[in-house]
gemmi code that builds the backbone of each chain (N, CA, C; Angstrom):
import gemmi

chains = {
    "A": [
        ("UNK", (58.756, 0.205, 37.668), (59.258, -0.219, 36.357), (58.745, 0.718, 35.258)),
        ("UNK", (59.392, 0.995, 34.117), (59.387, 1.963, 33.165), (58.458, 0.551, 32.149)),
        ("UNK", (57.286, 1.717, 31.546), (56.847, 0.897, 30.297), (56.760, 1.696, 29.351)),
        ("UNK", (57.283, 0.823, 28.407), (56.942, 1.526, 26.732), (55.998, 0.972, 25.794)),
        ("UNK", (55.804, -0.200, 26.121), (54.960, -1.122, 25.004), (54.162, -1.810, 25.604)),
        ("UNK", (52.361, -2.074, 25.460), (51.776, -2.789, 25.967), (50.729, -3.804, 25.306)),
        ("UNK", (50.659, -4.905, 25.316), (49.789, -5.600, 24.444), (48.787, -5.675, 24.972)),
        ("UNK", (47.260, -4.954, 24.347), (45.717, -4.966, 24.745), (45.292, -6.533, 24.211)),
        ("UNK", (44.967, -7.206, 25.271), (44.088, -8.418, 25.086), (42.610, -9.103, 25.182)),
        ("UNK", (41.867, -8.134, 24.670), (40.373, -7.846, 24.712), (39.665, -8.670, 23.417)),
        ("UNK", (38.554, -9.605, 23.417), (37.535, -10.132, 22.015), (36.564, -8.697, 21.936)),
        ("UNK", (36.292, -7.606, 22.635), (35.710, -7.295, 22.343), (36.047, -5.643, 21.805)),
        ("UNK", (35.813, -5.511, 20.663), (36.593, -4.209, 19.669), (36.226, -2.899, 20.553)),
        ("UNK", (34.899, -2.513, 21.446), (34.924, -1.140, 22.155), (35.396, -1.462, 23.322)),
        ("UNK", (35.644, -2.159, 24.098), (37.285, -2.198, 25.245), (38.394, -1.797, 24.085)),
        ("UNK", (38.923, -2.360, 23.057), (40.053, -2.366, 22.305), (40.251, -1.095, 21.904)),
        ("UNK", (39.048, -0.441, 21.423), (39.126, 1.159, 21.166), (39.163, 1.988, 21.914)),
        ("UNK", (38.509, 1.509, 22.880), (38.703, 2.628, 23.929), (40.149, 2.594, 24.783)),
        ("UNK", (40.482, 1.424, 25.353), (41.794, 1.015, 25.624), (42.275, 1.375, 25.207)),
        ("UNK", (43.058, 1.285, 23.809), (43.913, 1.817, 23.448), (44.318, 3.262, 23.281)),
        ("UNK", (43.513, 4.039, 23.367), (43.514, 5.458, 22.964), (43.414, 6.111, 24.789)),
        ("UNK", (43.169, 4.936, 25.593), (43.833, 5.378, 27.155), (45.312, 5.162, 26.819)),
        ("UNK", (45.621, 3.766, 26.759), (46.994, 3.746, 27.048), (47.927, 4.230, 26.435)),
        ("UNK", (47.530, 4.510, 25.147), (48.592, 5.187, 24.175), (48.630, 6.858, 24.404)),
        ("UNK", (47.028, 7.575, 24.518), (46.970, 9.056, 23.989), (47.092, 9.798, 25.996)),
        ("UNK", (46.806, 8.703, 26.398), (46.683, 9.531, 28.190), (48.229, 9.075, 28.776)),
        ("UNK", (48.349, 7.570, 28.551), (49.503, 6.608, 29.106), (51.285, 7.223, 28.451)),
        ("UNK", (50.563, 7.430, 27.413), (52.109, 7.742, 26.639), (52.805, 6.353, 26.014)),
        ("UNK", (52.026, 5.210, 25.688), (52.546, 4.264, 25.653), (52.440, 3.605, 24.449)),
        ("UNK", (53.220, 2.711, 23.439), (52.957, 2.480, 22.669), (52.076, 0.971, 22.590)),
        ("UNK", (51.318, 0.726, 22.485), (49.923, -0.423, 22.541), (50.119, -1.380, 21.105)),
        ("UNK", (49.993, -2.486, 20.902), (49.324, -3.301, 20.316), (48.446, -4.523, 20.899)),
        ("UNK", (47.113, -4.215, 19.917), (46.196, -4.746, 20.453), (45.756, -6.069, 19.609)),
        ("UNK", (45.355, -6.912, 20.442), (45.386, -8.075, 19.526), (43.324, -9.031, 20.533)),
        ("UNK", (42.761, -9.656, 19.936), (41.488, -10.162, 19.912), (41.511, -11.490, 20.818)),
        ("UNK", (42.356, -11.674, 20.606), (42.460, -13.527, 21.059), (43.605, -13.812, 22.297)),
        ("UNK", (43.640, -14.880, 23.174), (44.476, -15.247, 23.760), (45.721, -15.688, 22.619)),
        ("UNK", (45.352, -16.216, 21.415), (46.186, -16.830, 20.413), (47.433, -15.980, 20.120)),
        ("UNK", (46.708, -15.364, 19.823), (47.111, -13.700, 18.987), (47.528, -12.832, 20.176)),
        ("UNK", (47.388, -12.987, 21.754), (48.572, -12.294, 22.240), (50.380, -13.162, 22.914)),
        ("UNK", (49.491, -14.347, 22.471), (50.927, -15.154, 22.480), (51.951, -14.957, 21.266)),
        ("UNK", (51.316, -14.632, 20.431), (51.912, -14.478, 19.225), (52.786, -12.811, 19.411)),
        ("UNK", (52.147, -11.828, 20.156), (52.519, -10.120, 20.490), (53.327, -10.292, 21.782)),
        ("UNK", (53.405, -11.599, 22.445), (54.373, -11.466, 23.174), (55.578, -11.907, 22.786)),
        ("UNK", (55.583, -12.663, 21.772), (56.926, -13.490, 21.441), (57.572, -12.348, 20.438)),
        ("UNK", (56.696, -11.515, 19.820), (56.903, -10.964, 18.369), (57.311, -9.245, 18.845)),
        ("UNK", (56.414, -8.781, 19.821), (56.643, -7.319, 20.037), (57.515, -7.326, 21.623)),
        ("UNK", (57.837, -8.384, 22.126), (58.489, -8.114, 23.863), (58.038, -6.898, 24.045)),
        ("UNK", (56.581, -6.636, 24.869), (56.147, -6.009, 25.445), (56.552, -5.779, 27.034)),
        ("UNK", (56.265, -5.036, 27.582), (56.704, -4.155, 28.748), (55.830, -4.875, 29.746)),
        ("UNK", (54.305, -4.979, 29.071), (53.271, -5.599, 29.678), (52.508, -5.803, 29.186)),
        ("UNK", (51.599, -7.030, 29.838), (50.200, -7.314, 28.846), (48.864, -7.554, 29.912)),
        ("UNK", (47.807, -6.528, 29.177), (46.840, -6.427, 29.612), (45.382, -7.424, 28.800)),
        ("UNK", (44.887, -8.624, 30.022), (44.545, -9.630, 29.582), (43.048, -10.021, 29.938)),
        ("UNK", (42.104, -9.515, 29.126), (40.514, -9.876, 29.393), (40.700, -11.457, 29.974)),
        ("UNK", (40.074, -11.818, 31.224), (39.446, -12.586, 31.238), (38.868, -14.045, 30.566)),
        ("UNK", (37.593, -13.640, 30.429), (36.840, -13.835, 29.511), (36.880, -13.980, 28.004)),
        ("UNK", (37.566, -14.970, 27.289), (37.558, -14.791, 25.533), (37.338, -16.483, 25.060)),
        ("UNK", (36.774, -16.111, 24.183), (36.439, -17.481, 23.471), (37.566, -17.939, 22.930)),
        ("UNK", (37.837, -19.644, 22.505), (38.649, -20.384, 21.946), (39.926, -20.277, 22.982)),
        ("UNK", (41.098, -18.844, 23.428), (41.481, -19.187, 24.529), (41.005, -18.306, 25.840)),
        ("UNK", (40.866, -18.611, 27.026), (40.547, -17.515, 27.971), (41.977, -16.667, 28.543)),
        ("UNK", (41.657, -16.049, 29.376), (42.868, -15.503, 30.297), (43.904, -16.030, 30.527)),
        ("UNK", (42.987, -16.454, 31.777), (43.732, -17.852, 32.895), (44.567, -18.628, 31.438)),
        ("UNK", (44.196, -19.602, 30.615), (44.759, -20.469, 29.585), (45.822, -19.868, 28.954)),
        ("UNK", (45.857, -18.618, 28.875), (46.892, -17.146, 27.980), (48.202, -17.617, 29.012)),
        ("UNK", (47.692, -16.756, 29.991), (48.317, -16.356, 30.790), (49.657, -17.536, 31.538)),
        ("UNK", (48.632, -18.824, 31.313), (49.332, -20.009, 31.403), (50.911, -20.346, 30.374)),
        ("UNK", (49.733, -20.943, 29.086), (50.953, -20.771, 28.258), (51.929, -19.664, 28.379)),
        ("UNK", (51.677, -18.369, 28.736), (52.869, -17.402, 28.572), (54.019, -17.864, 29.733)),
        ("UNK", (53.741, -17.987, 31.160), (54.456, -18.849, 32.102), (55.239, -19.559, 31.272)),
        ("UNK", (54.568, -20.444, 30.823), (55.577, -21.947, 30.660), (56.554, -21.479, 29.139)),
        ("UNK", (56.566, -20.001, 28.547), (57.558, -20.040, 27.568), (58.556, -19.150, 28.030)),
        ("UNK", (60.124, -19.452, 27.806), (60.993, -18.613, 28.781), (60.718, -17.704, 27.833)),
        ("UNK", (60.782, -16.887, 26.551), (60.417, -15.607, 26.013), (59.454, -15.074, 26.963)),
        ("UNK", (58.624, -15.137, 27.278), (57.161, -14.811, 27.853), (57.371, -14.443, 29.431)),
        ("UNK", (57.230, -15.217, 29.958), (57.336, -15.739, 31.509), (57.964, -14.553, 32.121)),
        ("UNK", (58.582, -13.981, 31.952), (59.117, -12.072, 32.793), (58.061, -10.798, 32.372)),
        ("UNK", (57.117, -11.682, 31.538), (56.208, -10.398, 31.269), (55.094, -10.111, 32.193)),
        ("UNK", (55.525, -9.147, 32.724), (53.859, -8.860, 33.890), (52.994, -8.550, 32.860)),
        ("UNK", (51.617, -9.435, 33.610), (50.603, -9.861, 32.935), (49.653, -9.081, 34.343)),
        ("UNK", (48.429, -8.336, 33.835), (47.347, -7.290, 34.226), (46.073, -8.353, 33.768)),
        ("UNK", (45.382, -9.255, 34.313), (43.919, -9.114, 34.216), (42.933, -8.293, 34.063)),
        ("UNK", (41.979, -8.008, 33.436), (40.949, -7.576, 33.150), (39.850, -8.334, 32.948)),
        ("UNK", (38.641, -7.969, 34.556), (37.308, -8.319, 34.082), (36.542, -7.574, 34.894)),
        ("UNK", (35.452, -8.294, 34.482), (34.503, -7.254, 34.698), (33.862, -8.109, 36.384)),
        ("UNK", (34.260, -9.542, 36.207), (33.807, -10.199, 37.794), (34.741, -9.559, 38.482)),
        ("UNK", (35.092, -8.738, 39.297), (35.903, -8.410, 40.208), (35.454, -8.692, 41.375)),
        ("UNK", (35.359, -9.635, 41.628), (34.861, -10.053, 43.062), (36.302, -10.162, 43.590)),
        ("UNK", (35.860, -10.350, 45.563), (37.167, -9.896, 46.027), (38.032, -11.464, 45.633)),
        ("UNK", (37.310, -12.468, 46.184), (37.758, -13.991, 46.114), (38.559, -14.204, 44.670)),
        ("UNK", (37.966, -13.655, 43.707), (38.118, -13.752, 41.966), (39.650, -13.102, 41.977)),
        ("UNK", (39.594, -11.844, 42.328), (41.003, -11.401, 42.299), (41.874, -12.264, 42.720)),
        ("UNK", (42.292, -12.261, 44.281), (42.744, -13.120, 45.231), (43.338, -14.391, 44.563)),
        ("UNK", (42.515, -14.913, 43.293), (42.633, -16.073, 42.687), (43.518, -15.764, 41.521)),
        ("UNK", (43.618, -14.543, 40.944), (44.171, -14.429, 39.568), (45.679, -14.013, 40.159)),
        ("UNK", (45.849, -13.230, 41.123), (46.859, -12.551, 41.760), (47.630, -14.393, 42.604)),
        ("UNK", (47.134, -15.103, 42.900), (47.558, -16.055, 43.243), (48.135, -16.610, 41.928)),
        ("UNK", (47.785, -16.776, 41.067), (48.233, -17.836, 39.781), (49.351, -16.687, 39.463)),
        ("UNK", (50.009, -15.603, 40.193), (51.256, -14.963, 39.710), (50.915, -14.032, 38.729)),
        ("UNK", (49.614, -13.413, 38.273), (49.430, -11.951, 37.810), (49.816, -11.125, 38.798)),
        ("UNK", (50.395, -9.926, 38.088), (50.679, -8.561, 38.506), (49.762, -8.049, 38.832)),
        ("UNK", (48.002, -8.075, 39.004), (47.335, -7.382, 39.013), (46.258, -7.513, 38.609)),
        ("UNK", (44.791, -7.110, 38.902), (43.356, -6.994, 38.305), (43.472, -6.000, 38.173)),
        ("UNK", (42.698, -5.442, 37.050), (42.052, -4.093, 36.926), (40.794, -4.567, 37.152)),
        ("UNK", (39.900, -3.962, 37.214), (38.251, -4.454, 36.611), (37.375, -3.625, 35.949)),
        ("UNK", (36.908, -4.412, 34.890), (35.838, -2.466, 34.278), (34.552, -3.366, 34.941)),
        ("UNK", (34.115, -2.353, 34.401), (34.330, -0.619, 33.948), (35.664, -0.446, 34.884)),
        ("UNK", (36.400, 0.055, 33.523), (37.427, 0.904, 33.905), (37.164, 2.473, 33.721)),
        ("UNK", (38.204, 3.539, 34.393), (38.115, 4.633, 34.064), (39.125, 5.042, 32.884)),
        ("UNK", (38.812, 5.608, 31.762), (39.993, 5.672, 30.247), (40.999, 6.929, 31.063)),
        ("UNK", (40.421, 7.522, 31.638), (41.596, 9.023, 32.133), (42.355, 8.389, 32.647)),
        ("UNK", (42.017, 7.403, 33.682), (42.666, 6.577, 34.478), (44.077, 5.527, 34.913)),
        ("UNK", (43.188, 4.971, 33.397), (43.521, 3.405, 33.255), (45.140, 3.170, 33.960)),
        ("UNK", (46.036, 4.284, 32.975), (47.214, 4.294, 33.016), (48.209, 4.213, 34.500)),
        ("UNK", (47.117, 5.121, 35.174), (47.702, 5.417, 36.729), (47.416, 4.404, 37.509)),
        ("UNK", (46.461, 3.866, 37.255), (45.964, 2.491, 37.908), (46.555, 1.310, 37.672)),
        ("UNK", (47.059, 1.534, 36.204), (48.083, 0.550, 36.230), (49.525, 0.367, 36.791)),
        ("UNK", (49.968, 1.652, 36.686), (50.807, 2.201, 37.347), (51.084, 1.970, 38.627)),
        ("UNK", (49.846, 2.155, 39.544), (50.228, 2.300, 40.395), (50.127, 0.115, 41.418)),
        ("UNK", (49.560, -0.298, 40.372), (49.582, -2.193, 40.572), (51.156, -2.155, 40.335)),
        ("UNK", (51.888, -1.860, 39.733), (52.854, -2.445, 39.124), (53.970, -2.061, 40.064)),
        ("UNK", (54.195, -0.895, 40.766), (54.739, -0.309, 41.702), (53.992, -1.167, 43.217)),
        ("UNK", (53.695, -2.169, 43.172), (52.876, -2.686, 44.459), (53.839, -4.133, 44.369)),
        ("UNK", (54.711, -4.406, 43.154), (55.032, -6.041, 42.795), (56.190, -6.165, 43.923)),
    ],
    "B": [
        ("UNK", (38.363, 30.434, 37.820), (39.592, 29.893, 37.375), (39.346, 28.649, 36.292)),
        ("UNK", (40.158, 28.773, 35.215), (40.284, 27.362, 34.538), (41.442, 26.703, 34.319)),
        ("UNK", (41.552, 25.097, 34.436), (42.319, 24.824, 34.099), (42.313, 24.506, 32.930)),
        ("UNK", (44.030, 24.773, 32.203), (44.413, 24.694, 30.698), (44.545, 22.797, 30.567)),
        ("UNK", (44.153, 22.380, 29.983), (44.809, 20.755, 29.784), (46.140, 20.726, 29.035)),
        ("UNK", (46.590, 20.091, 28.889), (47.484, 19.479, 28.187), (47.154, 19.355, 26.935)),
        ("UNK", (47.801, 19.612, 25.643), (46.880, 19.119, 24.316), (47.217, 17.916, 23.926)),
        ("UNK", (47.978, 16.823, 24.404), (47.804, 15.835, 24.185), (46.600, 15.038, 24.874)),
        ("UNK", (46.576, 15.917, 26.433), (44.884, 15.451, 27.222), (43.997, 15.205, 26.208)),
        ("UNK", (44.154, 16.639, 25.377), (42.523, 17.550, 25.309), (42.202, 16.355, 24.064)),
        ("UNK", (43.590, 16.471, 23.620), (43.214, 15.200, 22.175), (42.720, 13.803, 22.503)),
        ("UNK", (43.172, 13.371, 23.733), (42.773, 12.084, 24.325), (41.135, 12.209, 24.256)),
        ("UNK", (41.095, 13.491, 25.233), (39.582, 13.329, 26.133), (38.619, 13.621, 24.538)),
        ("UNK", (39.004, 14.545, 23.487), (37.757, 14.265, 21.958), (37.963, 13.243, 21.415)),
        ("UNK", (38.842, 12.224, 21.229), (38.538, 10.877, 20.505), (37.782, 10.066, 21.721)),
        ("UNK", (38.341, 10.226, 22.999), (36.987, 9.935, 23.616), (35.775, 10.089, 23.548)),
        ("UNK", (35.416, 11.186, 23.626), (34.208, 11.470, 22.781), (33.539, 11.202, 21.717)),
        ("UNK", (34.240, 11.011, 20.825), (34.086, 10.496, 19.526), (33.378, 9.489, 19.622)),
        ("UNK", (34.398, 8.377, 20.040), (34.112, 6.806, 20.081), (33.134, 6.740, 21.169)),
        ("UNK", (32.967, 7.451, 22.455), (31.625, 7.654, 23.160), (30.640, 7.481, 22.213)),
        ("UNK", (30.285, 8.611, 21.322), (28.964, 8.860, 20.380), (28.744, 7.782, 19.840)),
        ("UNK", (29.882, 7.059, 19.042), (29.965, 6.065, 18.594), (29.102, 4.920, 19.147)),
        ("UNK", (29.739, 4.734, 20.471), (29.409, 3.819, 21.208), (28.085, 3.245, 21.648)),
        ("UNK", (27.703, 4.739, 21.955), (26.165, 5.137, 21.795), (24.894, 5.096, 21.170)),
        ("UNK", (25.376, 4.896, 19.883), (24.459, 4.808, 18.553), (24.343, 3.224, 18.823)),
        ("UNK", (25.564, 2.744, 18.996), (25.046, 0.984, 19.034), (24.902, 0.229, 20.685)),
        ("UNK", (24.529, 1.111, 21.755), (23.978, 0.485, 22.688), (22.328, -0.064, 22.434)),
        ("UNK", (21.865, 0.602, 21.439), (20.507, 0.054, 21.176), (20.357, -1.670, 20.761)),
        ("UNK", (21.272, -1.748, 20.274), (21.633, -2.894, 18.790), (22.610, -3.636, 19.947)),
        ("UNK", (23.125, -3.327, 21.432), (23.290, -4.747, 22.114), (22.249, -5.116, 23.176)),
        ("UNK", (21.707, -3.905, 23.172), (20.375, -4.389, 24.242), (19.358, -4.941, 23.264)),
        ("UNK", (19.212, -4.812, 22.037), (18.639, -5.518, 21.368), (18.526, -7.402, 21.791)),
        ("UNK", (20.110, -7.538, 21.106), (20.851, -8.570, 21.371), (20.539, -10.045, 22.536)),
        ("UNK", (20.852, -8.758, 23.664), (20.731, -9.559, 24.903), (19.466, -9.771, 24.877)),
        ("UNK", (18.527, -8.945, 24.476), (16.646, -9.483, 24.551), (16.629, -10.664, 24.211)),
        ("UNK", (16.961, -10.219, 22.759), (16.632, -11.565, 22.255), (17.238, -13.107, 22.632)),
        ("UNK", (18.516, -12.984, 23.113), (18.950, -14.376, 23.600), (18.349, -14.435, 24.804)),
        ("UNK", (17.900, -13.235, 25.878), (17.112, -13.743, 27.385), (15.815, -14.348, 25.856)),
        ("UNK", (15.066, -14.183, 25.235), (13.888, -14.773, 24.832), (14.116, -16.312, 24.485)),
        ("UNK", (15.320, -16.484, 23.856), (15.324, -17.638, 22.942), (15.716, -18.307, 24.819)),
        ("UNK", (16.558, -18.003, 26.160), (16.542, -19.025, 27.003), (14.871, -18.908, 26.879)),
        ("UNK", (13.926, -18.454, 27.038), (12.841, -18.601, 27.488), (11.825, -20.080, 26.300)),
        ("UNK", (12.574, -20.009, 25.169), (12.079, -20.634, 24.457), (13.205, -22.095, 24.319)),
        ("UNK", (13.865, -22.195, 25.460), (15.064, -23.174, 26.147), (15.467, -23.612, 24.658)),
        ("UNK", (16.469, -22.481, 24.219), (17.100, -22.910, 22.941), (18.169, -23.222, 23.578)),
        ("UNK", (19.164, -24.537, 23.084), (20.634, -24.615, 23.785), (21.574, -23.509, 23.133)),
        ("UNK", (22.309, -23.567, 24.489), (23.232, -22.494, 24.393), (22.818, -20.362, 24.489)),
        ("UNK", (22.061, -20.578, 25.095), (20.681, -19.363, 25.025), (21.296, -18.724, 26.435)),
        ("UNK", (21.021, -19.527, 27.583), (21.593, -19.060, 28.264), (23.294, -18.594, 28.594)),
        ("UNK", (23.637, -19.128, 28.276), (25.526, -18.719, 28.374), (25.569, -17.386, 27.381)),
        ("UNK", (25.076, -17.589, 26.269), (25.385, -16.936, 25.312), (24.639, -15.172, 26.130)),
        ("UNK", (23.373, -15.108, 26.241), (22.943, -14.407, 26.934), (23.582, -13.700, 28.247)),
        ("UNK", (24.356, -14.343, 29.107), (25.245, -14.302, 30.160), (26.595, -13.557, 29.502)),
        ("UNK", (26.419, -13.899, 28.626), (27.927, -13.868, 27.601), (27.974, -12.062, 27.271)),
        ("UNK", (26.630, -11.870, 26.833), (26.270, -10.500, 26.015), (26.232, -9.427, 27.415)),
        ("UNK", (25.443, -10.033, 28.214), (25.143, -9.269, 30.090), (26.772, -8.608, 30.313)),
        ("UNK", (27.605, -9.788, 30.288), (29.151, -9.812, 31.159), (29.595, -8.514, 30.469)),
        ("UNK", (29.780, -8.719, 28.826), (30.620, -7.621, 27.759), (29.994, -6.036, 28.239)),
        ("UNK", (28.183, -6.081, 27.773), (27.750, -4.814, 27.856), (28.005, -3.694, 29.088)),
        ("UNK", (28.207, -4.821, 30.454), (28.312, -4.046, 32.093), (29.895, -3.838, 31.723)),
        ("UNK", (30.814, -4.674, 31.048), (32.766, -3.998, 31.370), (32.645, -3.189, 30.263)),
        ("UNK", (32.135, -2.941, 29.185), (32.532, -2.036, 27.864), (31.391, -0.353, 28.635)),
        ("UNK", (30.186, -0.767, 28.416), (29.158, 0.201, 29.214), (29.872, 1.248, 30.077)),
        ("UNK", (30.110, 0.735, 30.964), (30.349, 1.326, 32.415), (32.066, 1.976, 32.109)),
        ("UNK", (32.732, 1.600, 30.836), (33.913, 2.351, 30.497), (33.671, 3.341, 29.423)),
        ("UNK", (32.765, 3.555, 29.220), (32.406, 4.356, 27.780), (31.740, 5.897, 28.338)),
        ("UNK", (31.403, 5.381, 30.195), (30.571, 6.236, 30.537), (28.735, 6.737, 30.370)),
        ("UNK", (28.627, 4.801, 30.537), (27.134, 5.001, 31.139), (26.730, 3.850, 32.118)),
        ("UNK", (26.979, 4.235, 33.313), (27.161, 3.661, 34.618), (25.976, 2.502, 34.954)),
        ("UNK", (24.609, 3.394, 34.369), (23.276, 2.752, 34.884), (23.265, 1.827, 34.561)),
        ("UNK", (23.558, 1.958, 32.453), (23.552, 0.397, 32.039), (24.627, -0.542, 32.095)),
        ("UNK", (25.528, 0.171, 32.705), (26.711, -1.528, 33.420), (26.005, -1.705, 34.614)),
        ("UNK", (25.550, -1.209, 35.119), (25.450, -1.805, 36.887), (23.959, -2.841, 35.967)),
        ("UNK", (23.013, -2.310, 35.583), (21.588, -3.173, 34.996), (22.463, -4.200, 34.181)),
        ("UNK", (23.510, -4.449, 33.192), (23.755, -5.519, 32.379), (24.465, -6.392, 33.688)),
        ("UNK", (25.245, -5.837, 34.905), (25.902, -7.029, 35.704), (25.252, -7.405, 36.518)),
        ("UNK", (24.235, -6.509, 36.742), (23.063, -7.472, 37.920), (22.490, -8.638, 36.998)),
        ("UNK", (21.928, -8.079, 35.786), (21.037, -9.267, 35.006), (22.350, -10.868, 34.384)),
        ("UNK", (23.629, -10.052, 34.361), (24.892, -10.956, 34.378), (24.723, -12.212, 35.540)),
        ("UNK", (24.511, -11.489, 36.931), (24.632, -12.548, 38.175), (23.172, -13.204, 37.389)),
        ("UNK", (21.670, -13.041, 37.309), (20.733, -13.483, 37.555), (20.757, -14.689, 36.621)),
        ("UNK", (21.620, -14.531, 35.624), (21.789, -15.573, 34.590), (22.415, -16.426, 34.641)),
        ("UNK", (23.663, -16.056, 35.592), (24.585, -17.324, 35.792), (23.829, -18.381, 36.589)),
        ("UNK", (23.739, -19.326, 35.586), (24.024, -20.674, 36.197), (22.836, -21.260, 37.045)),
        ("UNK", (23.472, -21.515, 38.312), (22.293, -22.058, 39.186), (21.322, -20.912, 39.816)),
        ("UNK", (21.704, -19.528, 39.577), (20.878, -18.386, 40.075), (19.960, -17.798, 39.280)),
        ("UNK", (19.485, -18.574, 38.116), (18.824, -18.381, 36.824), (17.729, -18.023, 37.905)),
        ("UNK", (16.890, -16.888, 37.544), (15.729, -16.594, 38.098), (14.838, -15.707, 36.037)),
        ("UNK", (13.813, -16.269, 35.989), (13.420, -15.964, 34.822), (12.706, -14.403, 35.032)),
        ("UNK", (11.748, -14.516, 35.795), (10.799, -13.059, 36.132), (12.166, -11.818, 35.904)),
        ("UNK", (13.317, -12.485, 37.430), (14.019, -11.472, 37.829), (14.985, -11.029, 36.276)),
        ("UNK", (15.309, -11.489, 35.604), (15.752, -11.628, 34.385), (15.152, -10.212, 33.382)),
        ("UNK", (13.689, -10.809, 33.070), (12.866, -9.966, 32.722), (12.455, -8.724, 33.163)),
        ("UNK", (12.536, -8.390, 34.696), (12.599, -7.138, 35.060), (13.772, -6.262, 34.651)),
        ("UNK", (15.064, -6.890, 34.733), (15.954, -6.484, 34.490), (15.950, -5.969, 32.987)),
        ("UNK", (15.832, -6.965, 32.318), (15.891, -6.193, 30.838), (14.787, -5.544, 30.407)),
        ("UNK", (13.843, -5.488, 31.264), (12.774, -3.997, 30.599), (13.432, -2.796, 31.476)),
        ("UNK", (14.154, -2.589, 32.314), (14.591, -1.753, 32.951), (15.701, -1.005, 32.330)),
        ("UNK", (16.117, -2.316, 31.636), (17.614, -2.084, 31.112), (17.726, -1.273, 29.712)),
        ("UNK", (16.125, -2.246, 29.125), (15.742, -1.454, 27.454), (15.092, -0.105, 27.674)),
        ("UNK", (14.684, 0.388, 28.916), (14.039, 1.472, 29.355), (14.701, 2.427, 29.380)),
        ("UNK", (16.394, 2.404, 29.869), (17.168, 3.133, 30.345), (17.848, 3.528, 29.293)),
        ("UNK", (18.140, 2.563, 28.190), (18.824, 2.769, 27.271), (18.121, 3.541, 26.021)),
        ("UNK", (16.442, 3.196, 25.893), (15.480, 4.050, 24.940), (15.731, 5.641, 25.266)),
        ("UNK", (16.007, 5.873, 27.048), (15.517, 7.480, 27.574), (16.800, 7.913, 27.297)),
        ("UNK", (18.185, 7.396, 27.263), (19.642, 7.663, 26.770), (19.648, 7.857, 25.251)),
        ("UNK", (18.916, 7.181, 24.810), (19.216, 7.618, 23.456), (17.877, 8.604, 22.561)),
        ("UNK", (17.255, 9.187, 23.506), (16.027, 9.909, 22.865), (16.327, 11.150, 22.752)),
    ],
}
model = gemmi.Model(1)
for chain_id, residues in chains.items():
    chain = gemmi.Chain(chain_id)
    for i, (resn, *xyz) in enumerate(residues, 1):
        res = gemmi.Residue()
        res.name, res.seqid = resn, gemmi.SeqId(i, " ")
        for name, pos in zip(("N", "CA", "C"), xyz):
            atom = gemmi.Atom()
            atom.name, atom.element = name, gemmi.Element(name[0])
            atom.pos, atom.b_iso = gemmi.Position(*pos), 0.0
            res.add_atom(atom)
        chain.add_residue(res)
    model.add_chain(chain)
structure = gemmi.Structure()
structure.add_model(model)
structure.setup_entities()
């Protein structure tokens, strides 16, 4: 699948900086990045992204809870959704890839990388 | 032989850099951080531990992408030692003098 647009879903601003300047300046891709599970429900309804890349881990909403609501809205629900954490245990994956993600990454990620790695999950669906 | 990059690479790989240095200047100021919340569990403030666990989890996925390996692998070991029922206090404490050790000789 061809991507052009990806929504970064990270609370924490040096994933967000660094992320983005993978996926946009290495990826070729155009990124908006948003802090909150809230706030990428809001970048999925508002920017129809290509894909969304989704920390884990965030206060007020988590992943898993994101990732949920996005399912249950037909706007949403065709968007492959990428986990990101840093537990990458094998069982942990296994579990996120079961609830119908496209994919774990886990960081440490590599920034040269990121893109091909994503790439190459998405070509695995 | 060298290889030529790409100049959209070459531009990637110096704002990398950039925000590296960046990054760098304030690894002091989260190992700070995490001290102090491993202290306050020690002084069983609520919410000390999670929060502490909380700071471990961020520093090992941001760390270890910024390109400094030692202190993600030291923030996710001291990450497991905190979670939960595997709370070990000593092992805790080794960890973060190891961790403030590594990060003083990185930034000297």
């Amino acid at each position: 699948m061809a991507i052009c647009k990806v929504v970064l879903c990270d609370d924490d601003p040096d994933i967000r900086a660094i992320g983005e300047i993978s996926l946009r300046d290495v990826g070729g891709w155009d990124v908006v990045c948003v802090n909150d599970g809230f706030a990428a429900l809001t970048a999925a309804r508002e920017e129809k992204p290509d894909l969304i890349l989704l920390d884990i881990m965030m206060p007020r909403l988590d992943g898993p809870g994101t990732f949920e609501k996005l399912q249950a809205d037909p706007q949403c629900a065709d968007i492959p959704v990428v986990f990101m954490t840093a537990k990458a245990q094998r069982h942990e994956l296994r579990g996120y890839t079961e609830l119908g993600a496209a994919g774990v990454i886990a960081k440490p990620f590599d920034p040269l990388t990121l893109p091909d790695d994503i790439r190459s999950l998405l070509n695995q669906i | 032989m060298t290889t030529e990059l790409d100049p959209k690479r070459r531009e990637a790989l110096q704002k990398m850099q950039d925000l590296r240095a960046r990054f760098s200047g304030r690894l002091r100021e989260r190992v700070l951080q995490l001290r102090e919340s491993l202290e306050a569990t020690a002084a069983e403030e609520s919410g000390a531990l999670a929060r502490a666990e909380s700071l471990a989890h961020r520093l090992s996925g941001t760390a270890g992408s910024y390109g400094f390996p030692e202190v993600s692998r030291l923030a996710g070991e001291l990450e497991l030692v905190l979670r939960g029922a595997s709370f070990n206090a000593t092992q805790a404490r080794a960890l973060m003098r190891e961790l403030e050790t590594h990060v003083e000789l990185k930034s000297a």
